[in-house]
C-alpha positions as CSV (number, residue, x, y, z in Angstrom):
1,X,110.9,104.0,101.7
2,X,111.4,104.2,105.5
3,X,108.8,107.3,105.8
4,X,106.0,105.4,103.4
5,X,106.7,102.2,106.1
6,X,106.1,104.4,109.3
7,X,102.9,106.6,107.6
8,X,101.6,105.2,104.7
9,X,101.8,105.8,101.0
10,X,98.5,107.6,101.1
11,X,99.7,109.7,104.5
12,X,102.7,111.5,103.2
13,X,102.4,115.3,103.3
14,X,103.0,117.2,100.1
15,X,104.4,120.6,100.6
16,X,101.0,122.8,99.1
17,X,103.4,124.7,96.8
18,X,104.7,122.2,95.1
19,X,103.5,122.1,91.5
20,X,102.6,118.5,91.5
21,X,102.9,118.0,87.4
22,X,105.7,119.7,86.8
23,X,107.3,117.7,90.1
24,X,106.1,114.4,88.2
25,X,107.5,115.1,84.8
26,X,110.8,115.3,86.4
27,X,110.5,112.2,88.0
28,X,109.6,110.5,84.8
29,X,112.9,111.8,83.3
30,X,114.8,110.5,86.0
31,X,113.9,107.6,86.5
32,X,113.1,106.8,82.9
33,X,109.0,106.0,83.7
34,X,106.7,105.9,81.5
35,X,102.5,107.1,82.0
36,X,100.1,104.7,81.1
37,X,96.1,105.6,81.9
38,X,93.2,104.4,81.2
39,X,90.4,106.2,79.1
40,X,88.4,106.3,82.6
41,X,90.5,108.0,84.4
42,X,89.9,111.9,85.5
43,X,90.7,114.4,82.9
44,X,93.9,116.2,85.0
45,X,95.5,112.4,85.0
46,X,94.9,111.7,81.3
47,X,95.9,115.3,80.4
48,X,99.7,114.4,82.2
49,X,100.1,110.4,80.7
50,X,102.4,109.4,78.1
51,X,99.8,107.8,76.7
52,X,96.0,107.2,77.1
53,X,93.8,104.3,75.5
54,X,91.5,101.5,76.3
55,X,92.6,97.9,77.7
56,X,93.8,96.7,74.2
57,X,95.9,99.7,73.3
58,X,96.8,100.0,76.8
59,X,98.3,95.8,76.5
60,X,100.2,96.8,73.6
61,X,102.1,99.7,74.7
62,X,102.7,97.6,77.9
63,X,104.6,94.7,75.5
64,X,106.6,97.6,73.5
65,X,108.0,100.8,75.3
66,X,111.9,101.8,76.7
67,X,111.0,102.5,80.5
68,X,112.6,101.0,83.1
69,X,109.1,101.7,84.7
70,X,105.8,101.8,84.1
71,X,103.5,103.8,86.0
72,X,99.6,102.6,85.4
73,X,96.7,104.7,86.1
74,X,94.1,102.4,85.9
75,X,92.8,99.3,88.2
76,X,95.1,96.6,89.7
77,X,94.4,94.1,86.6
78,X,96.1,96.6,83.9
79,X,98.7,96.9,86.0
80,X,99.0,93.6,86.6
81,X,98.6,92.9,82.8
82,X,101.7,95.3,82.5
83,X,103.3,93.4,84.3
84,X,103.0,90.2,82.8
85,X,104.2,91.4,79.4
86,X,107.3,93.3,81.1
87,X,108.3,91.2,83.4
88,X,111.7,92.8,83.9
89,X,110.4,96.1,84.4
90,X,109.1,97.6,87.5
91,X,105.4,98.3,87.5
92,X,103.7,100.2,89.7
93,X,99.9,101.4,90.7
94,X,98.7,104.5,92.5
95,X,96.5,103.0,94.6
96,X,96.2,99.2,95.4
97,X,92.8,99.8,96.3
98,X,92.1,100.4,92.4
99,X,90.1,97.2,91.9
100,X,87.5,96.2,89.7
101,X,83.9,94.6,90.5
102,X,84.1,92.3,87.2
103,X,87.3,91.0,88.2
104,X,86.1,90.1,91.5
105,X,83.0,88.2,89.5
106,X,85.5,85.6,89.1
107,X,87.8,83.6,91.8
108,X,90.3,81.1,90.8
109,X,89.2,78.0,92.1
110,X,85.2,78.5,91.2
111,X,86.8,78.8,87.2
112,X,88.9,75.5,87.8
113,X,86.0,73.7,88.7
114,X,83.7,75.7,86.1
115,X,86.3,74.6,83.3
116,X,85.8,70.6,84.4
117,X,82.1,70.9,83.4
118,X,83.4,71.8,80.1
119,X,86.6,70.0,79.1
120,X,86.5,70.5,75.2
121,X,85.5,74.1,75.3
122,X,88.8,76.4,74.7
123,X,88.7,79.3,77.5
124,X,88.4,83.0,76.4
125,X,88.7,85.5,79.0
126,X,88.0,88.9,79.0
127,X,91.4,91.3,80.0
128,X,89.5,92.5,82.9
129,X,90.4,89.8,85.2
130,X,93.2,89.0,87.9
131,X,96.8,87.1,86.5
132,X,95.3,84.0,87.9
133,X,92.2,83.9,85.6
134,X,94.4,84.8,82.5
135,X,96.5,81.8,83.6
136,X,93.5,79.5,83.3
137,X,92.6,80.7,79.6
138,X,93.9,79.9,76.4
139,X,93.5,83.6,75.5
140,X,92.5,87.1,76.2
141,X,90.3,89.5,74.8
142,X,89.2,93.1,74.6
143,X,86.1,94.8,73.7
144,X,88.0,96.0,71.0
145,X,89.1,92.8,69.5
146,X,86.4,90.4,71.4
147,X,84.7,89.5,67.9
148,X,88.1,89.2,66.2
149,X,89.7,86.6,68.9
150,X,85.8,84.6,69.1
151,X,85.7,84.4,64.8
152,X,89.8,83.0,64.8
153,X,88.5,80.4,65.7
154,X,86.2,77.6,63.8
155,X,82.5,77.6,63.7
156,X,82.0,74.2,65.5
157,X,84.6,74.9,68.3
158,X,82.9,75.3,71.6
159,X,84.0,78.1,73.6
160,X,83.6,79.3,77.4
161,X,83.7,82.9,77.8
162,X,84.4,85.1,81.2
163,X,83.4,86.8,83.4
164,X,81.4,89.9,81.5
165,X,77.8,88.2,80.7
166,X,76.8,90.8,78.9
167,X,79.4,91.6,76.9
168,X,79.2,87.5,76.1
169,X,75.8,87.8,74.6
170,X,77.0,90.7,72.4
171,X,79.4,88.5,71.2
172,X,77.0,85.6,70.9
173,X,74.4,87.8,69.3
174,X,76.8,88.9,66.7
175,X,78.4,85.6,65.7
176,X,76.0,83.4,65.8
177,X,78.3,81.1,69.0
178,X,76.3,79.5,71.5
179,X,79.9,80.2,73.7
180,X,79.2,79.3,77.8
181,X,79.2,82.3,79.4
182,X,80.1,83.0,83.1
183,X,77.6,85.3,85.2
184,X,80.1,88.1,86.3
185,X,79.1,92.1,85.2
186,X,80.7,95.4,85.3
187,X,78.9,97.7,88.2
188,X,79.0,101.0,86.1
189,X,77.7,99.7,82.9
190,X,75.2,97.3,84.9
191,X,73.6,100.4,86.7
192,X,72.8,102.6,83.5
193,X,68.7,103.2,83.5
194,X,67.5,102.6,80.2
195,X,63.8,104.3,81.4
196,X,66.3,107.3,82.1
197,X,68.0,107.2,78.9
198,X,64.7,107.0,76.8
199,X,63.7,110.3,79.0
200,X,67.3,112.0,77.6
201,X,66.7,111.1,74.2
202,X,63.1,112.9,74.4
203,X,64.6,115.6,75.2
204,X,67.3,115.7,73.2
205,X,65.8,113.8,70.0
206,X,68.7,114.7,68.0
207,X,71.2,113.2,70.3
208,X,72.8,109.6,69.0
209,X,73.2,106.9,72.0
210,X,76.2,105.2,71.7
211,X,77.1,102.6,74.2
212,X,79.9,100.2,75.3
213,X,79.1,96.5,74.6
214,X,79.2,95.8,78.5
215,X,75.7,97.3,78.9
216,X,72.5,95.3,79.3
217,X,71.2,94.6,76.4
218,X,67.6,96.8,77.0
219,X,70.4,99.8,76.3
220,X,72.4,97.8,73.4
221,X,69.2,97.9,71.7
222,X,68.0,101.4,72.1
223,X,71.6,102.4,70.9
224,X,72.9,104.0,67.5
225,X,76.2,102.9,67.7
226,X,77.8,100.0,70.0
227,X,81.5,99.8,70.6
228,X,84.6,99.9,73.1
229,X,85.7,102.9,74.6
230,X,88.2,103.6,71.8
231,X,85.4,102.7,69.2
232,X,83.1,105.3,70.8
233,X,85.3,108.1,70.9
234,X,86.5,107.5,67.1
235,X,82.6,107.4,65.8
236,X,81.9,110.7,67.6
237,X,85.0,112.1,66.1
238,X,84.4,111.2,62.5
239,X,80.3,111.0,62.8
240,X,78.3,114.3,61.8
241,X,76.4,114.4,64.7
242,X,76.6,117.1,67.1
243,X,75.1,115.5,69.9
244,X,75.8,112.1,72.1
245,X,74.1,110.5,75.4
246,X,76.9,107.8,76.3
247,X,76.5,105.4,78.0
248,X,79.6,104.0,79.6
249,X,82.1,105.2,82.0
250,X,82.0,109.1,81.8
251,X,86.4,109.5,81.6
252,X,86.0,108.9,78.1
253,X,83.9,112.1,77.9
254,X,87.0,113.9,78.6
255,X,89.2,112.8,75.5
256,X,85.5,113.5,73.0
257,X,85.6,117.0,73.9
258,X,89.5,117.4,73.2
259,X,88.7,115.7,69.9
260,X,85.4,117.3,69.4
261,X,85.0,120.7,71.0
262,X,82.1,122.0,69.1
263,X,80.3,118.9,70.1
264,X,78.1,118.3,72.9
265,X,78.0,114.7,75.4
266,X,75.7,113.8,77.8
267,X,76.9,110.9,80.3
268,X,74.1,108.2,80.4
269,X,72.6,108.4,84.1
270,X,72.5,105.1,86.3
271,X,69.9,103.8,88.2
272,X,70.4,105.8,91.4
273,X,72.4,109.0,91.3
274,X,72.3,112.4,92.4
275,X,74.9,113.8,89.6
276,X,73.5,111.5,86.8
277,X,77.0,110.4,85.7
278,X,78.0,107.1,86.2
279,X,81.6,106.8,87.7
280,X,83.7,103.7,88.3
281,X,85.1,104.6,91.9
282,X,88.5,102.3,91.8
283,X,88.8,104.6,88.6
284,X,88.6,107.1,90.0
285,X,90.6,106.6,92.9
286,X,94.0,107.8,91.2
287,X,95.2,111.4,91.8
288,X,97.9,113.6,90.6
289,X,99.1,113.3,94.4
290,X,99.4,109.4,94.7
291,X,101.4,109.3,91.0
292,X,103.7,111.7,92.6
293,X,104.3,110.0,95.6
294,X,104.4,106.4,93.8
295,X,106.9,107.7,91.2
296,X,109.2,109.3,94.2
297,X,109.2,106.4,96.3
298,X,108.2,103.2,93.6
299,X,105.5,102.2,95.6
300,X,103.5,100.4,95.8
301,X,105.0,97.6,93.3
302,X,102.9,94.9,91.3
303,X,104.8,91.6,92.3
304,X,103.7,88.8,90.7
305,X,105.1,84.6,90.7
306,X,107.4,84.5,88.0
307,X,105.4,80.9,86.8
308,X,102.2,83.0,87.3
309,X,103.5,85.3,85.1
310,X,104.2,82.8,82.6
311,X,101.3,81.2,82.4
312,X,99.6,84.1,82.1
313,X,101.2,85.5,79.7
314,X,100.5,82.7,76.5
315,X,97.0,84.1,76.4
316,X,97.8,87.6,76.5
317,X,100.3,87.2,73.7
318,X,98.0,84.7,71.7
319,X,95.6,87.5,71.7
320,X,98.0,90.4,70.8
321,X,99.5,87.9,67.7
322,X,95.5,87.7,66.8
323,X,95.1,91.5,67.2
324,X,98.2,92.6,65.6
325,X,99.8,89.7,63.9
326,X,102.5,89.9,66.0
């Protein structure tokens, strides 16, 4: 602890022959940690996780596991999402510089007073924002379960939904709601080219687009199959297709060819890009080097209000009772 105070987390030399996963998994015996990452993370980190899923899956093995600490290779609001549903248990993040451009669509006190201009509208908030959003909402939602958690409720209620606008109209488009929607957006699935898409399909006309419901909707509506990251990597497992542009974070690339090796993927490319992937770069931020060295020295810590947590936590669990009957 003493060392990370004087240098840094980020600073601390690793001896180069160290073998950094091995090092880790021994850690995670010891100290009885469990792996959580996100399907956006890089390969190497999903390939060493306990377990690897989108936001929804990611929530419930949060709520149910036997660590004493969980270790979450994602951005700040999963990890602070695990920490709201194990309170008691130590959570940590590799980076605290993992953030996320849709949760910073949305501040606290701009929701309160959003909220006044619609007092009998019921609040449901997307999981990708900070504790203090989730405690202003009467529940959460995934783009798993988004649909599920809008139809629970009836036909007439009236509904604000944050911060993703696009995913909003999706939902809207889908249901038939007229739900109030608050104008926040995802950088990497705002910045997909649609021209540049239509220029990959022509040459690759027997390539399917499938797309995460995030995008604008110029790409919703070019594409063969719309869905969350775990709904996208299950279609082009079970479809007989042999081909996919994808348009949405390019991690999830990663766990298609483990479950489809023959097949082939081709990451959507953004607006302005010399690789013509399209990366989230708090993603991507996580390293094997910074799990080892926040496992060895349980740091850096999400600490949250214990009322916060509260709070925030009736949403959450209203969304996993919808999800899962729980």
């Amino acid at each position: 602890m003493k060392e990370i105070e004087e240098k840094g987390y980020l600073d601390i030399a690793i001896d180069s022959g160290l073998d950094i996963k091995k090092e880790i998994e021994i850690l995670k015996k010891q100290k009885n940690a469990i792996l959580l990452a996100h399907y956006y993370q890089n390969g190497e980190v999903q390939d060493i996780a306990d377990f690897v899923g989108d936001s929804l899956q990611l929530s419930q093995r949060a709520s149910d596991n036997n660590a004493n600490i969980i270790l979450f290779a994602g951005v700040n609001f999963m990890a602070e999402t695990a920490k709201i549903l194990s309170p008691l248990k130590k959570v940590l993040v590799p980076d605290l510089k993992s953030g996320c451009s849709l949760a910073d669509s949305i501040k606290a006190d701009d929701f309160t007073e959003f909220k006044k201009k619609y007092p009998k509208h019921i609040v449901i908030t997307y999981i990708n924002t900070t504790a203090d959003i989730k405690a202003l909402s009467d529940v959460i939602c995934t783009s798993s379960n988004a649909i599920k958690i809008v139809e629970n409720f009836p036909k007439d209620q009236k509904i604000i939904f944050a911060p993703d606008r696009n995913l909003g109209n999706y939902i809207n488009s889908k249901t038939g709601r007229d739900m109030v929607i608050w104008e926040g957006a995802c950088h990497v699935h705002e910045q997909f080219s649609v021209e540049k898409i239509i220029e990959l399909k022509k040459e690759n006309p027997d390539a399917k687009i499938i797309s995460h419901p995030e995008c604008q909707k110029p790409v919703l509506i070019i594409s063969d199959f719309i869905g969350s990251t775990a709904a996208l990597l299950e279609y082009s497992s079970k479809d007989s297709s042999k081909k996919y542009i994808i348009a949405t974070e390019s991690g999830i690339i990663h766990q298609m060819q483990k479950s489809s090796p023959s097949k082939i993927f081709i990451p959507a490319p953004p607006l302005d890009s010399t690789c013509g992937c399209n990366d989230c770069n708090f993603m991507k931020l996580t390293t094997l080097k910074k799990i080892y060295i926040a496992l060895k020295y349980e740091q850096p810590e999400i600490v949250l209000p214990e009322e916060l947590i509260k709070k925030a936590e009736k949403p959450i669990k209203r969304m996993l009772e919808i999800s899962y009957g729980k």
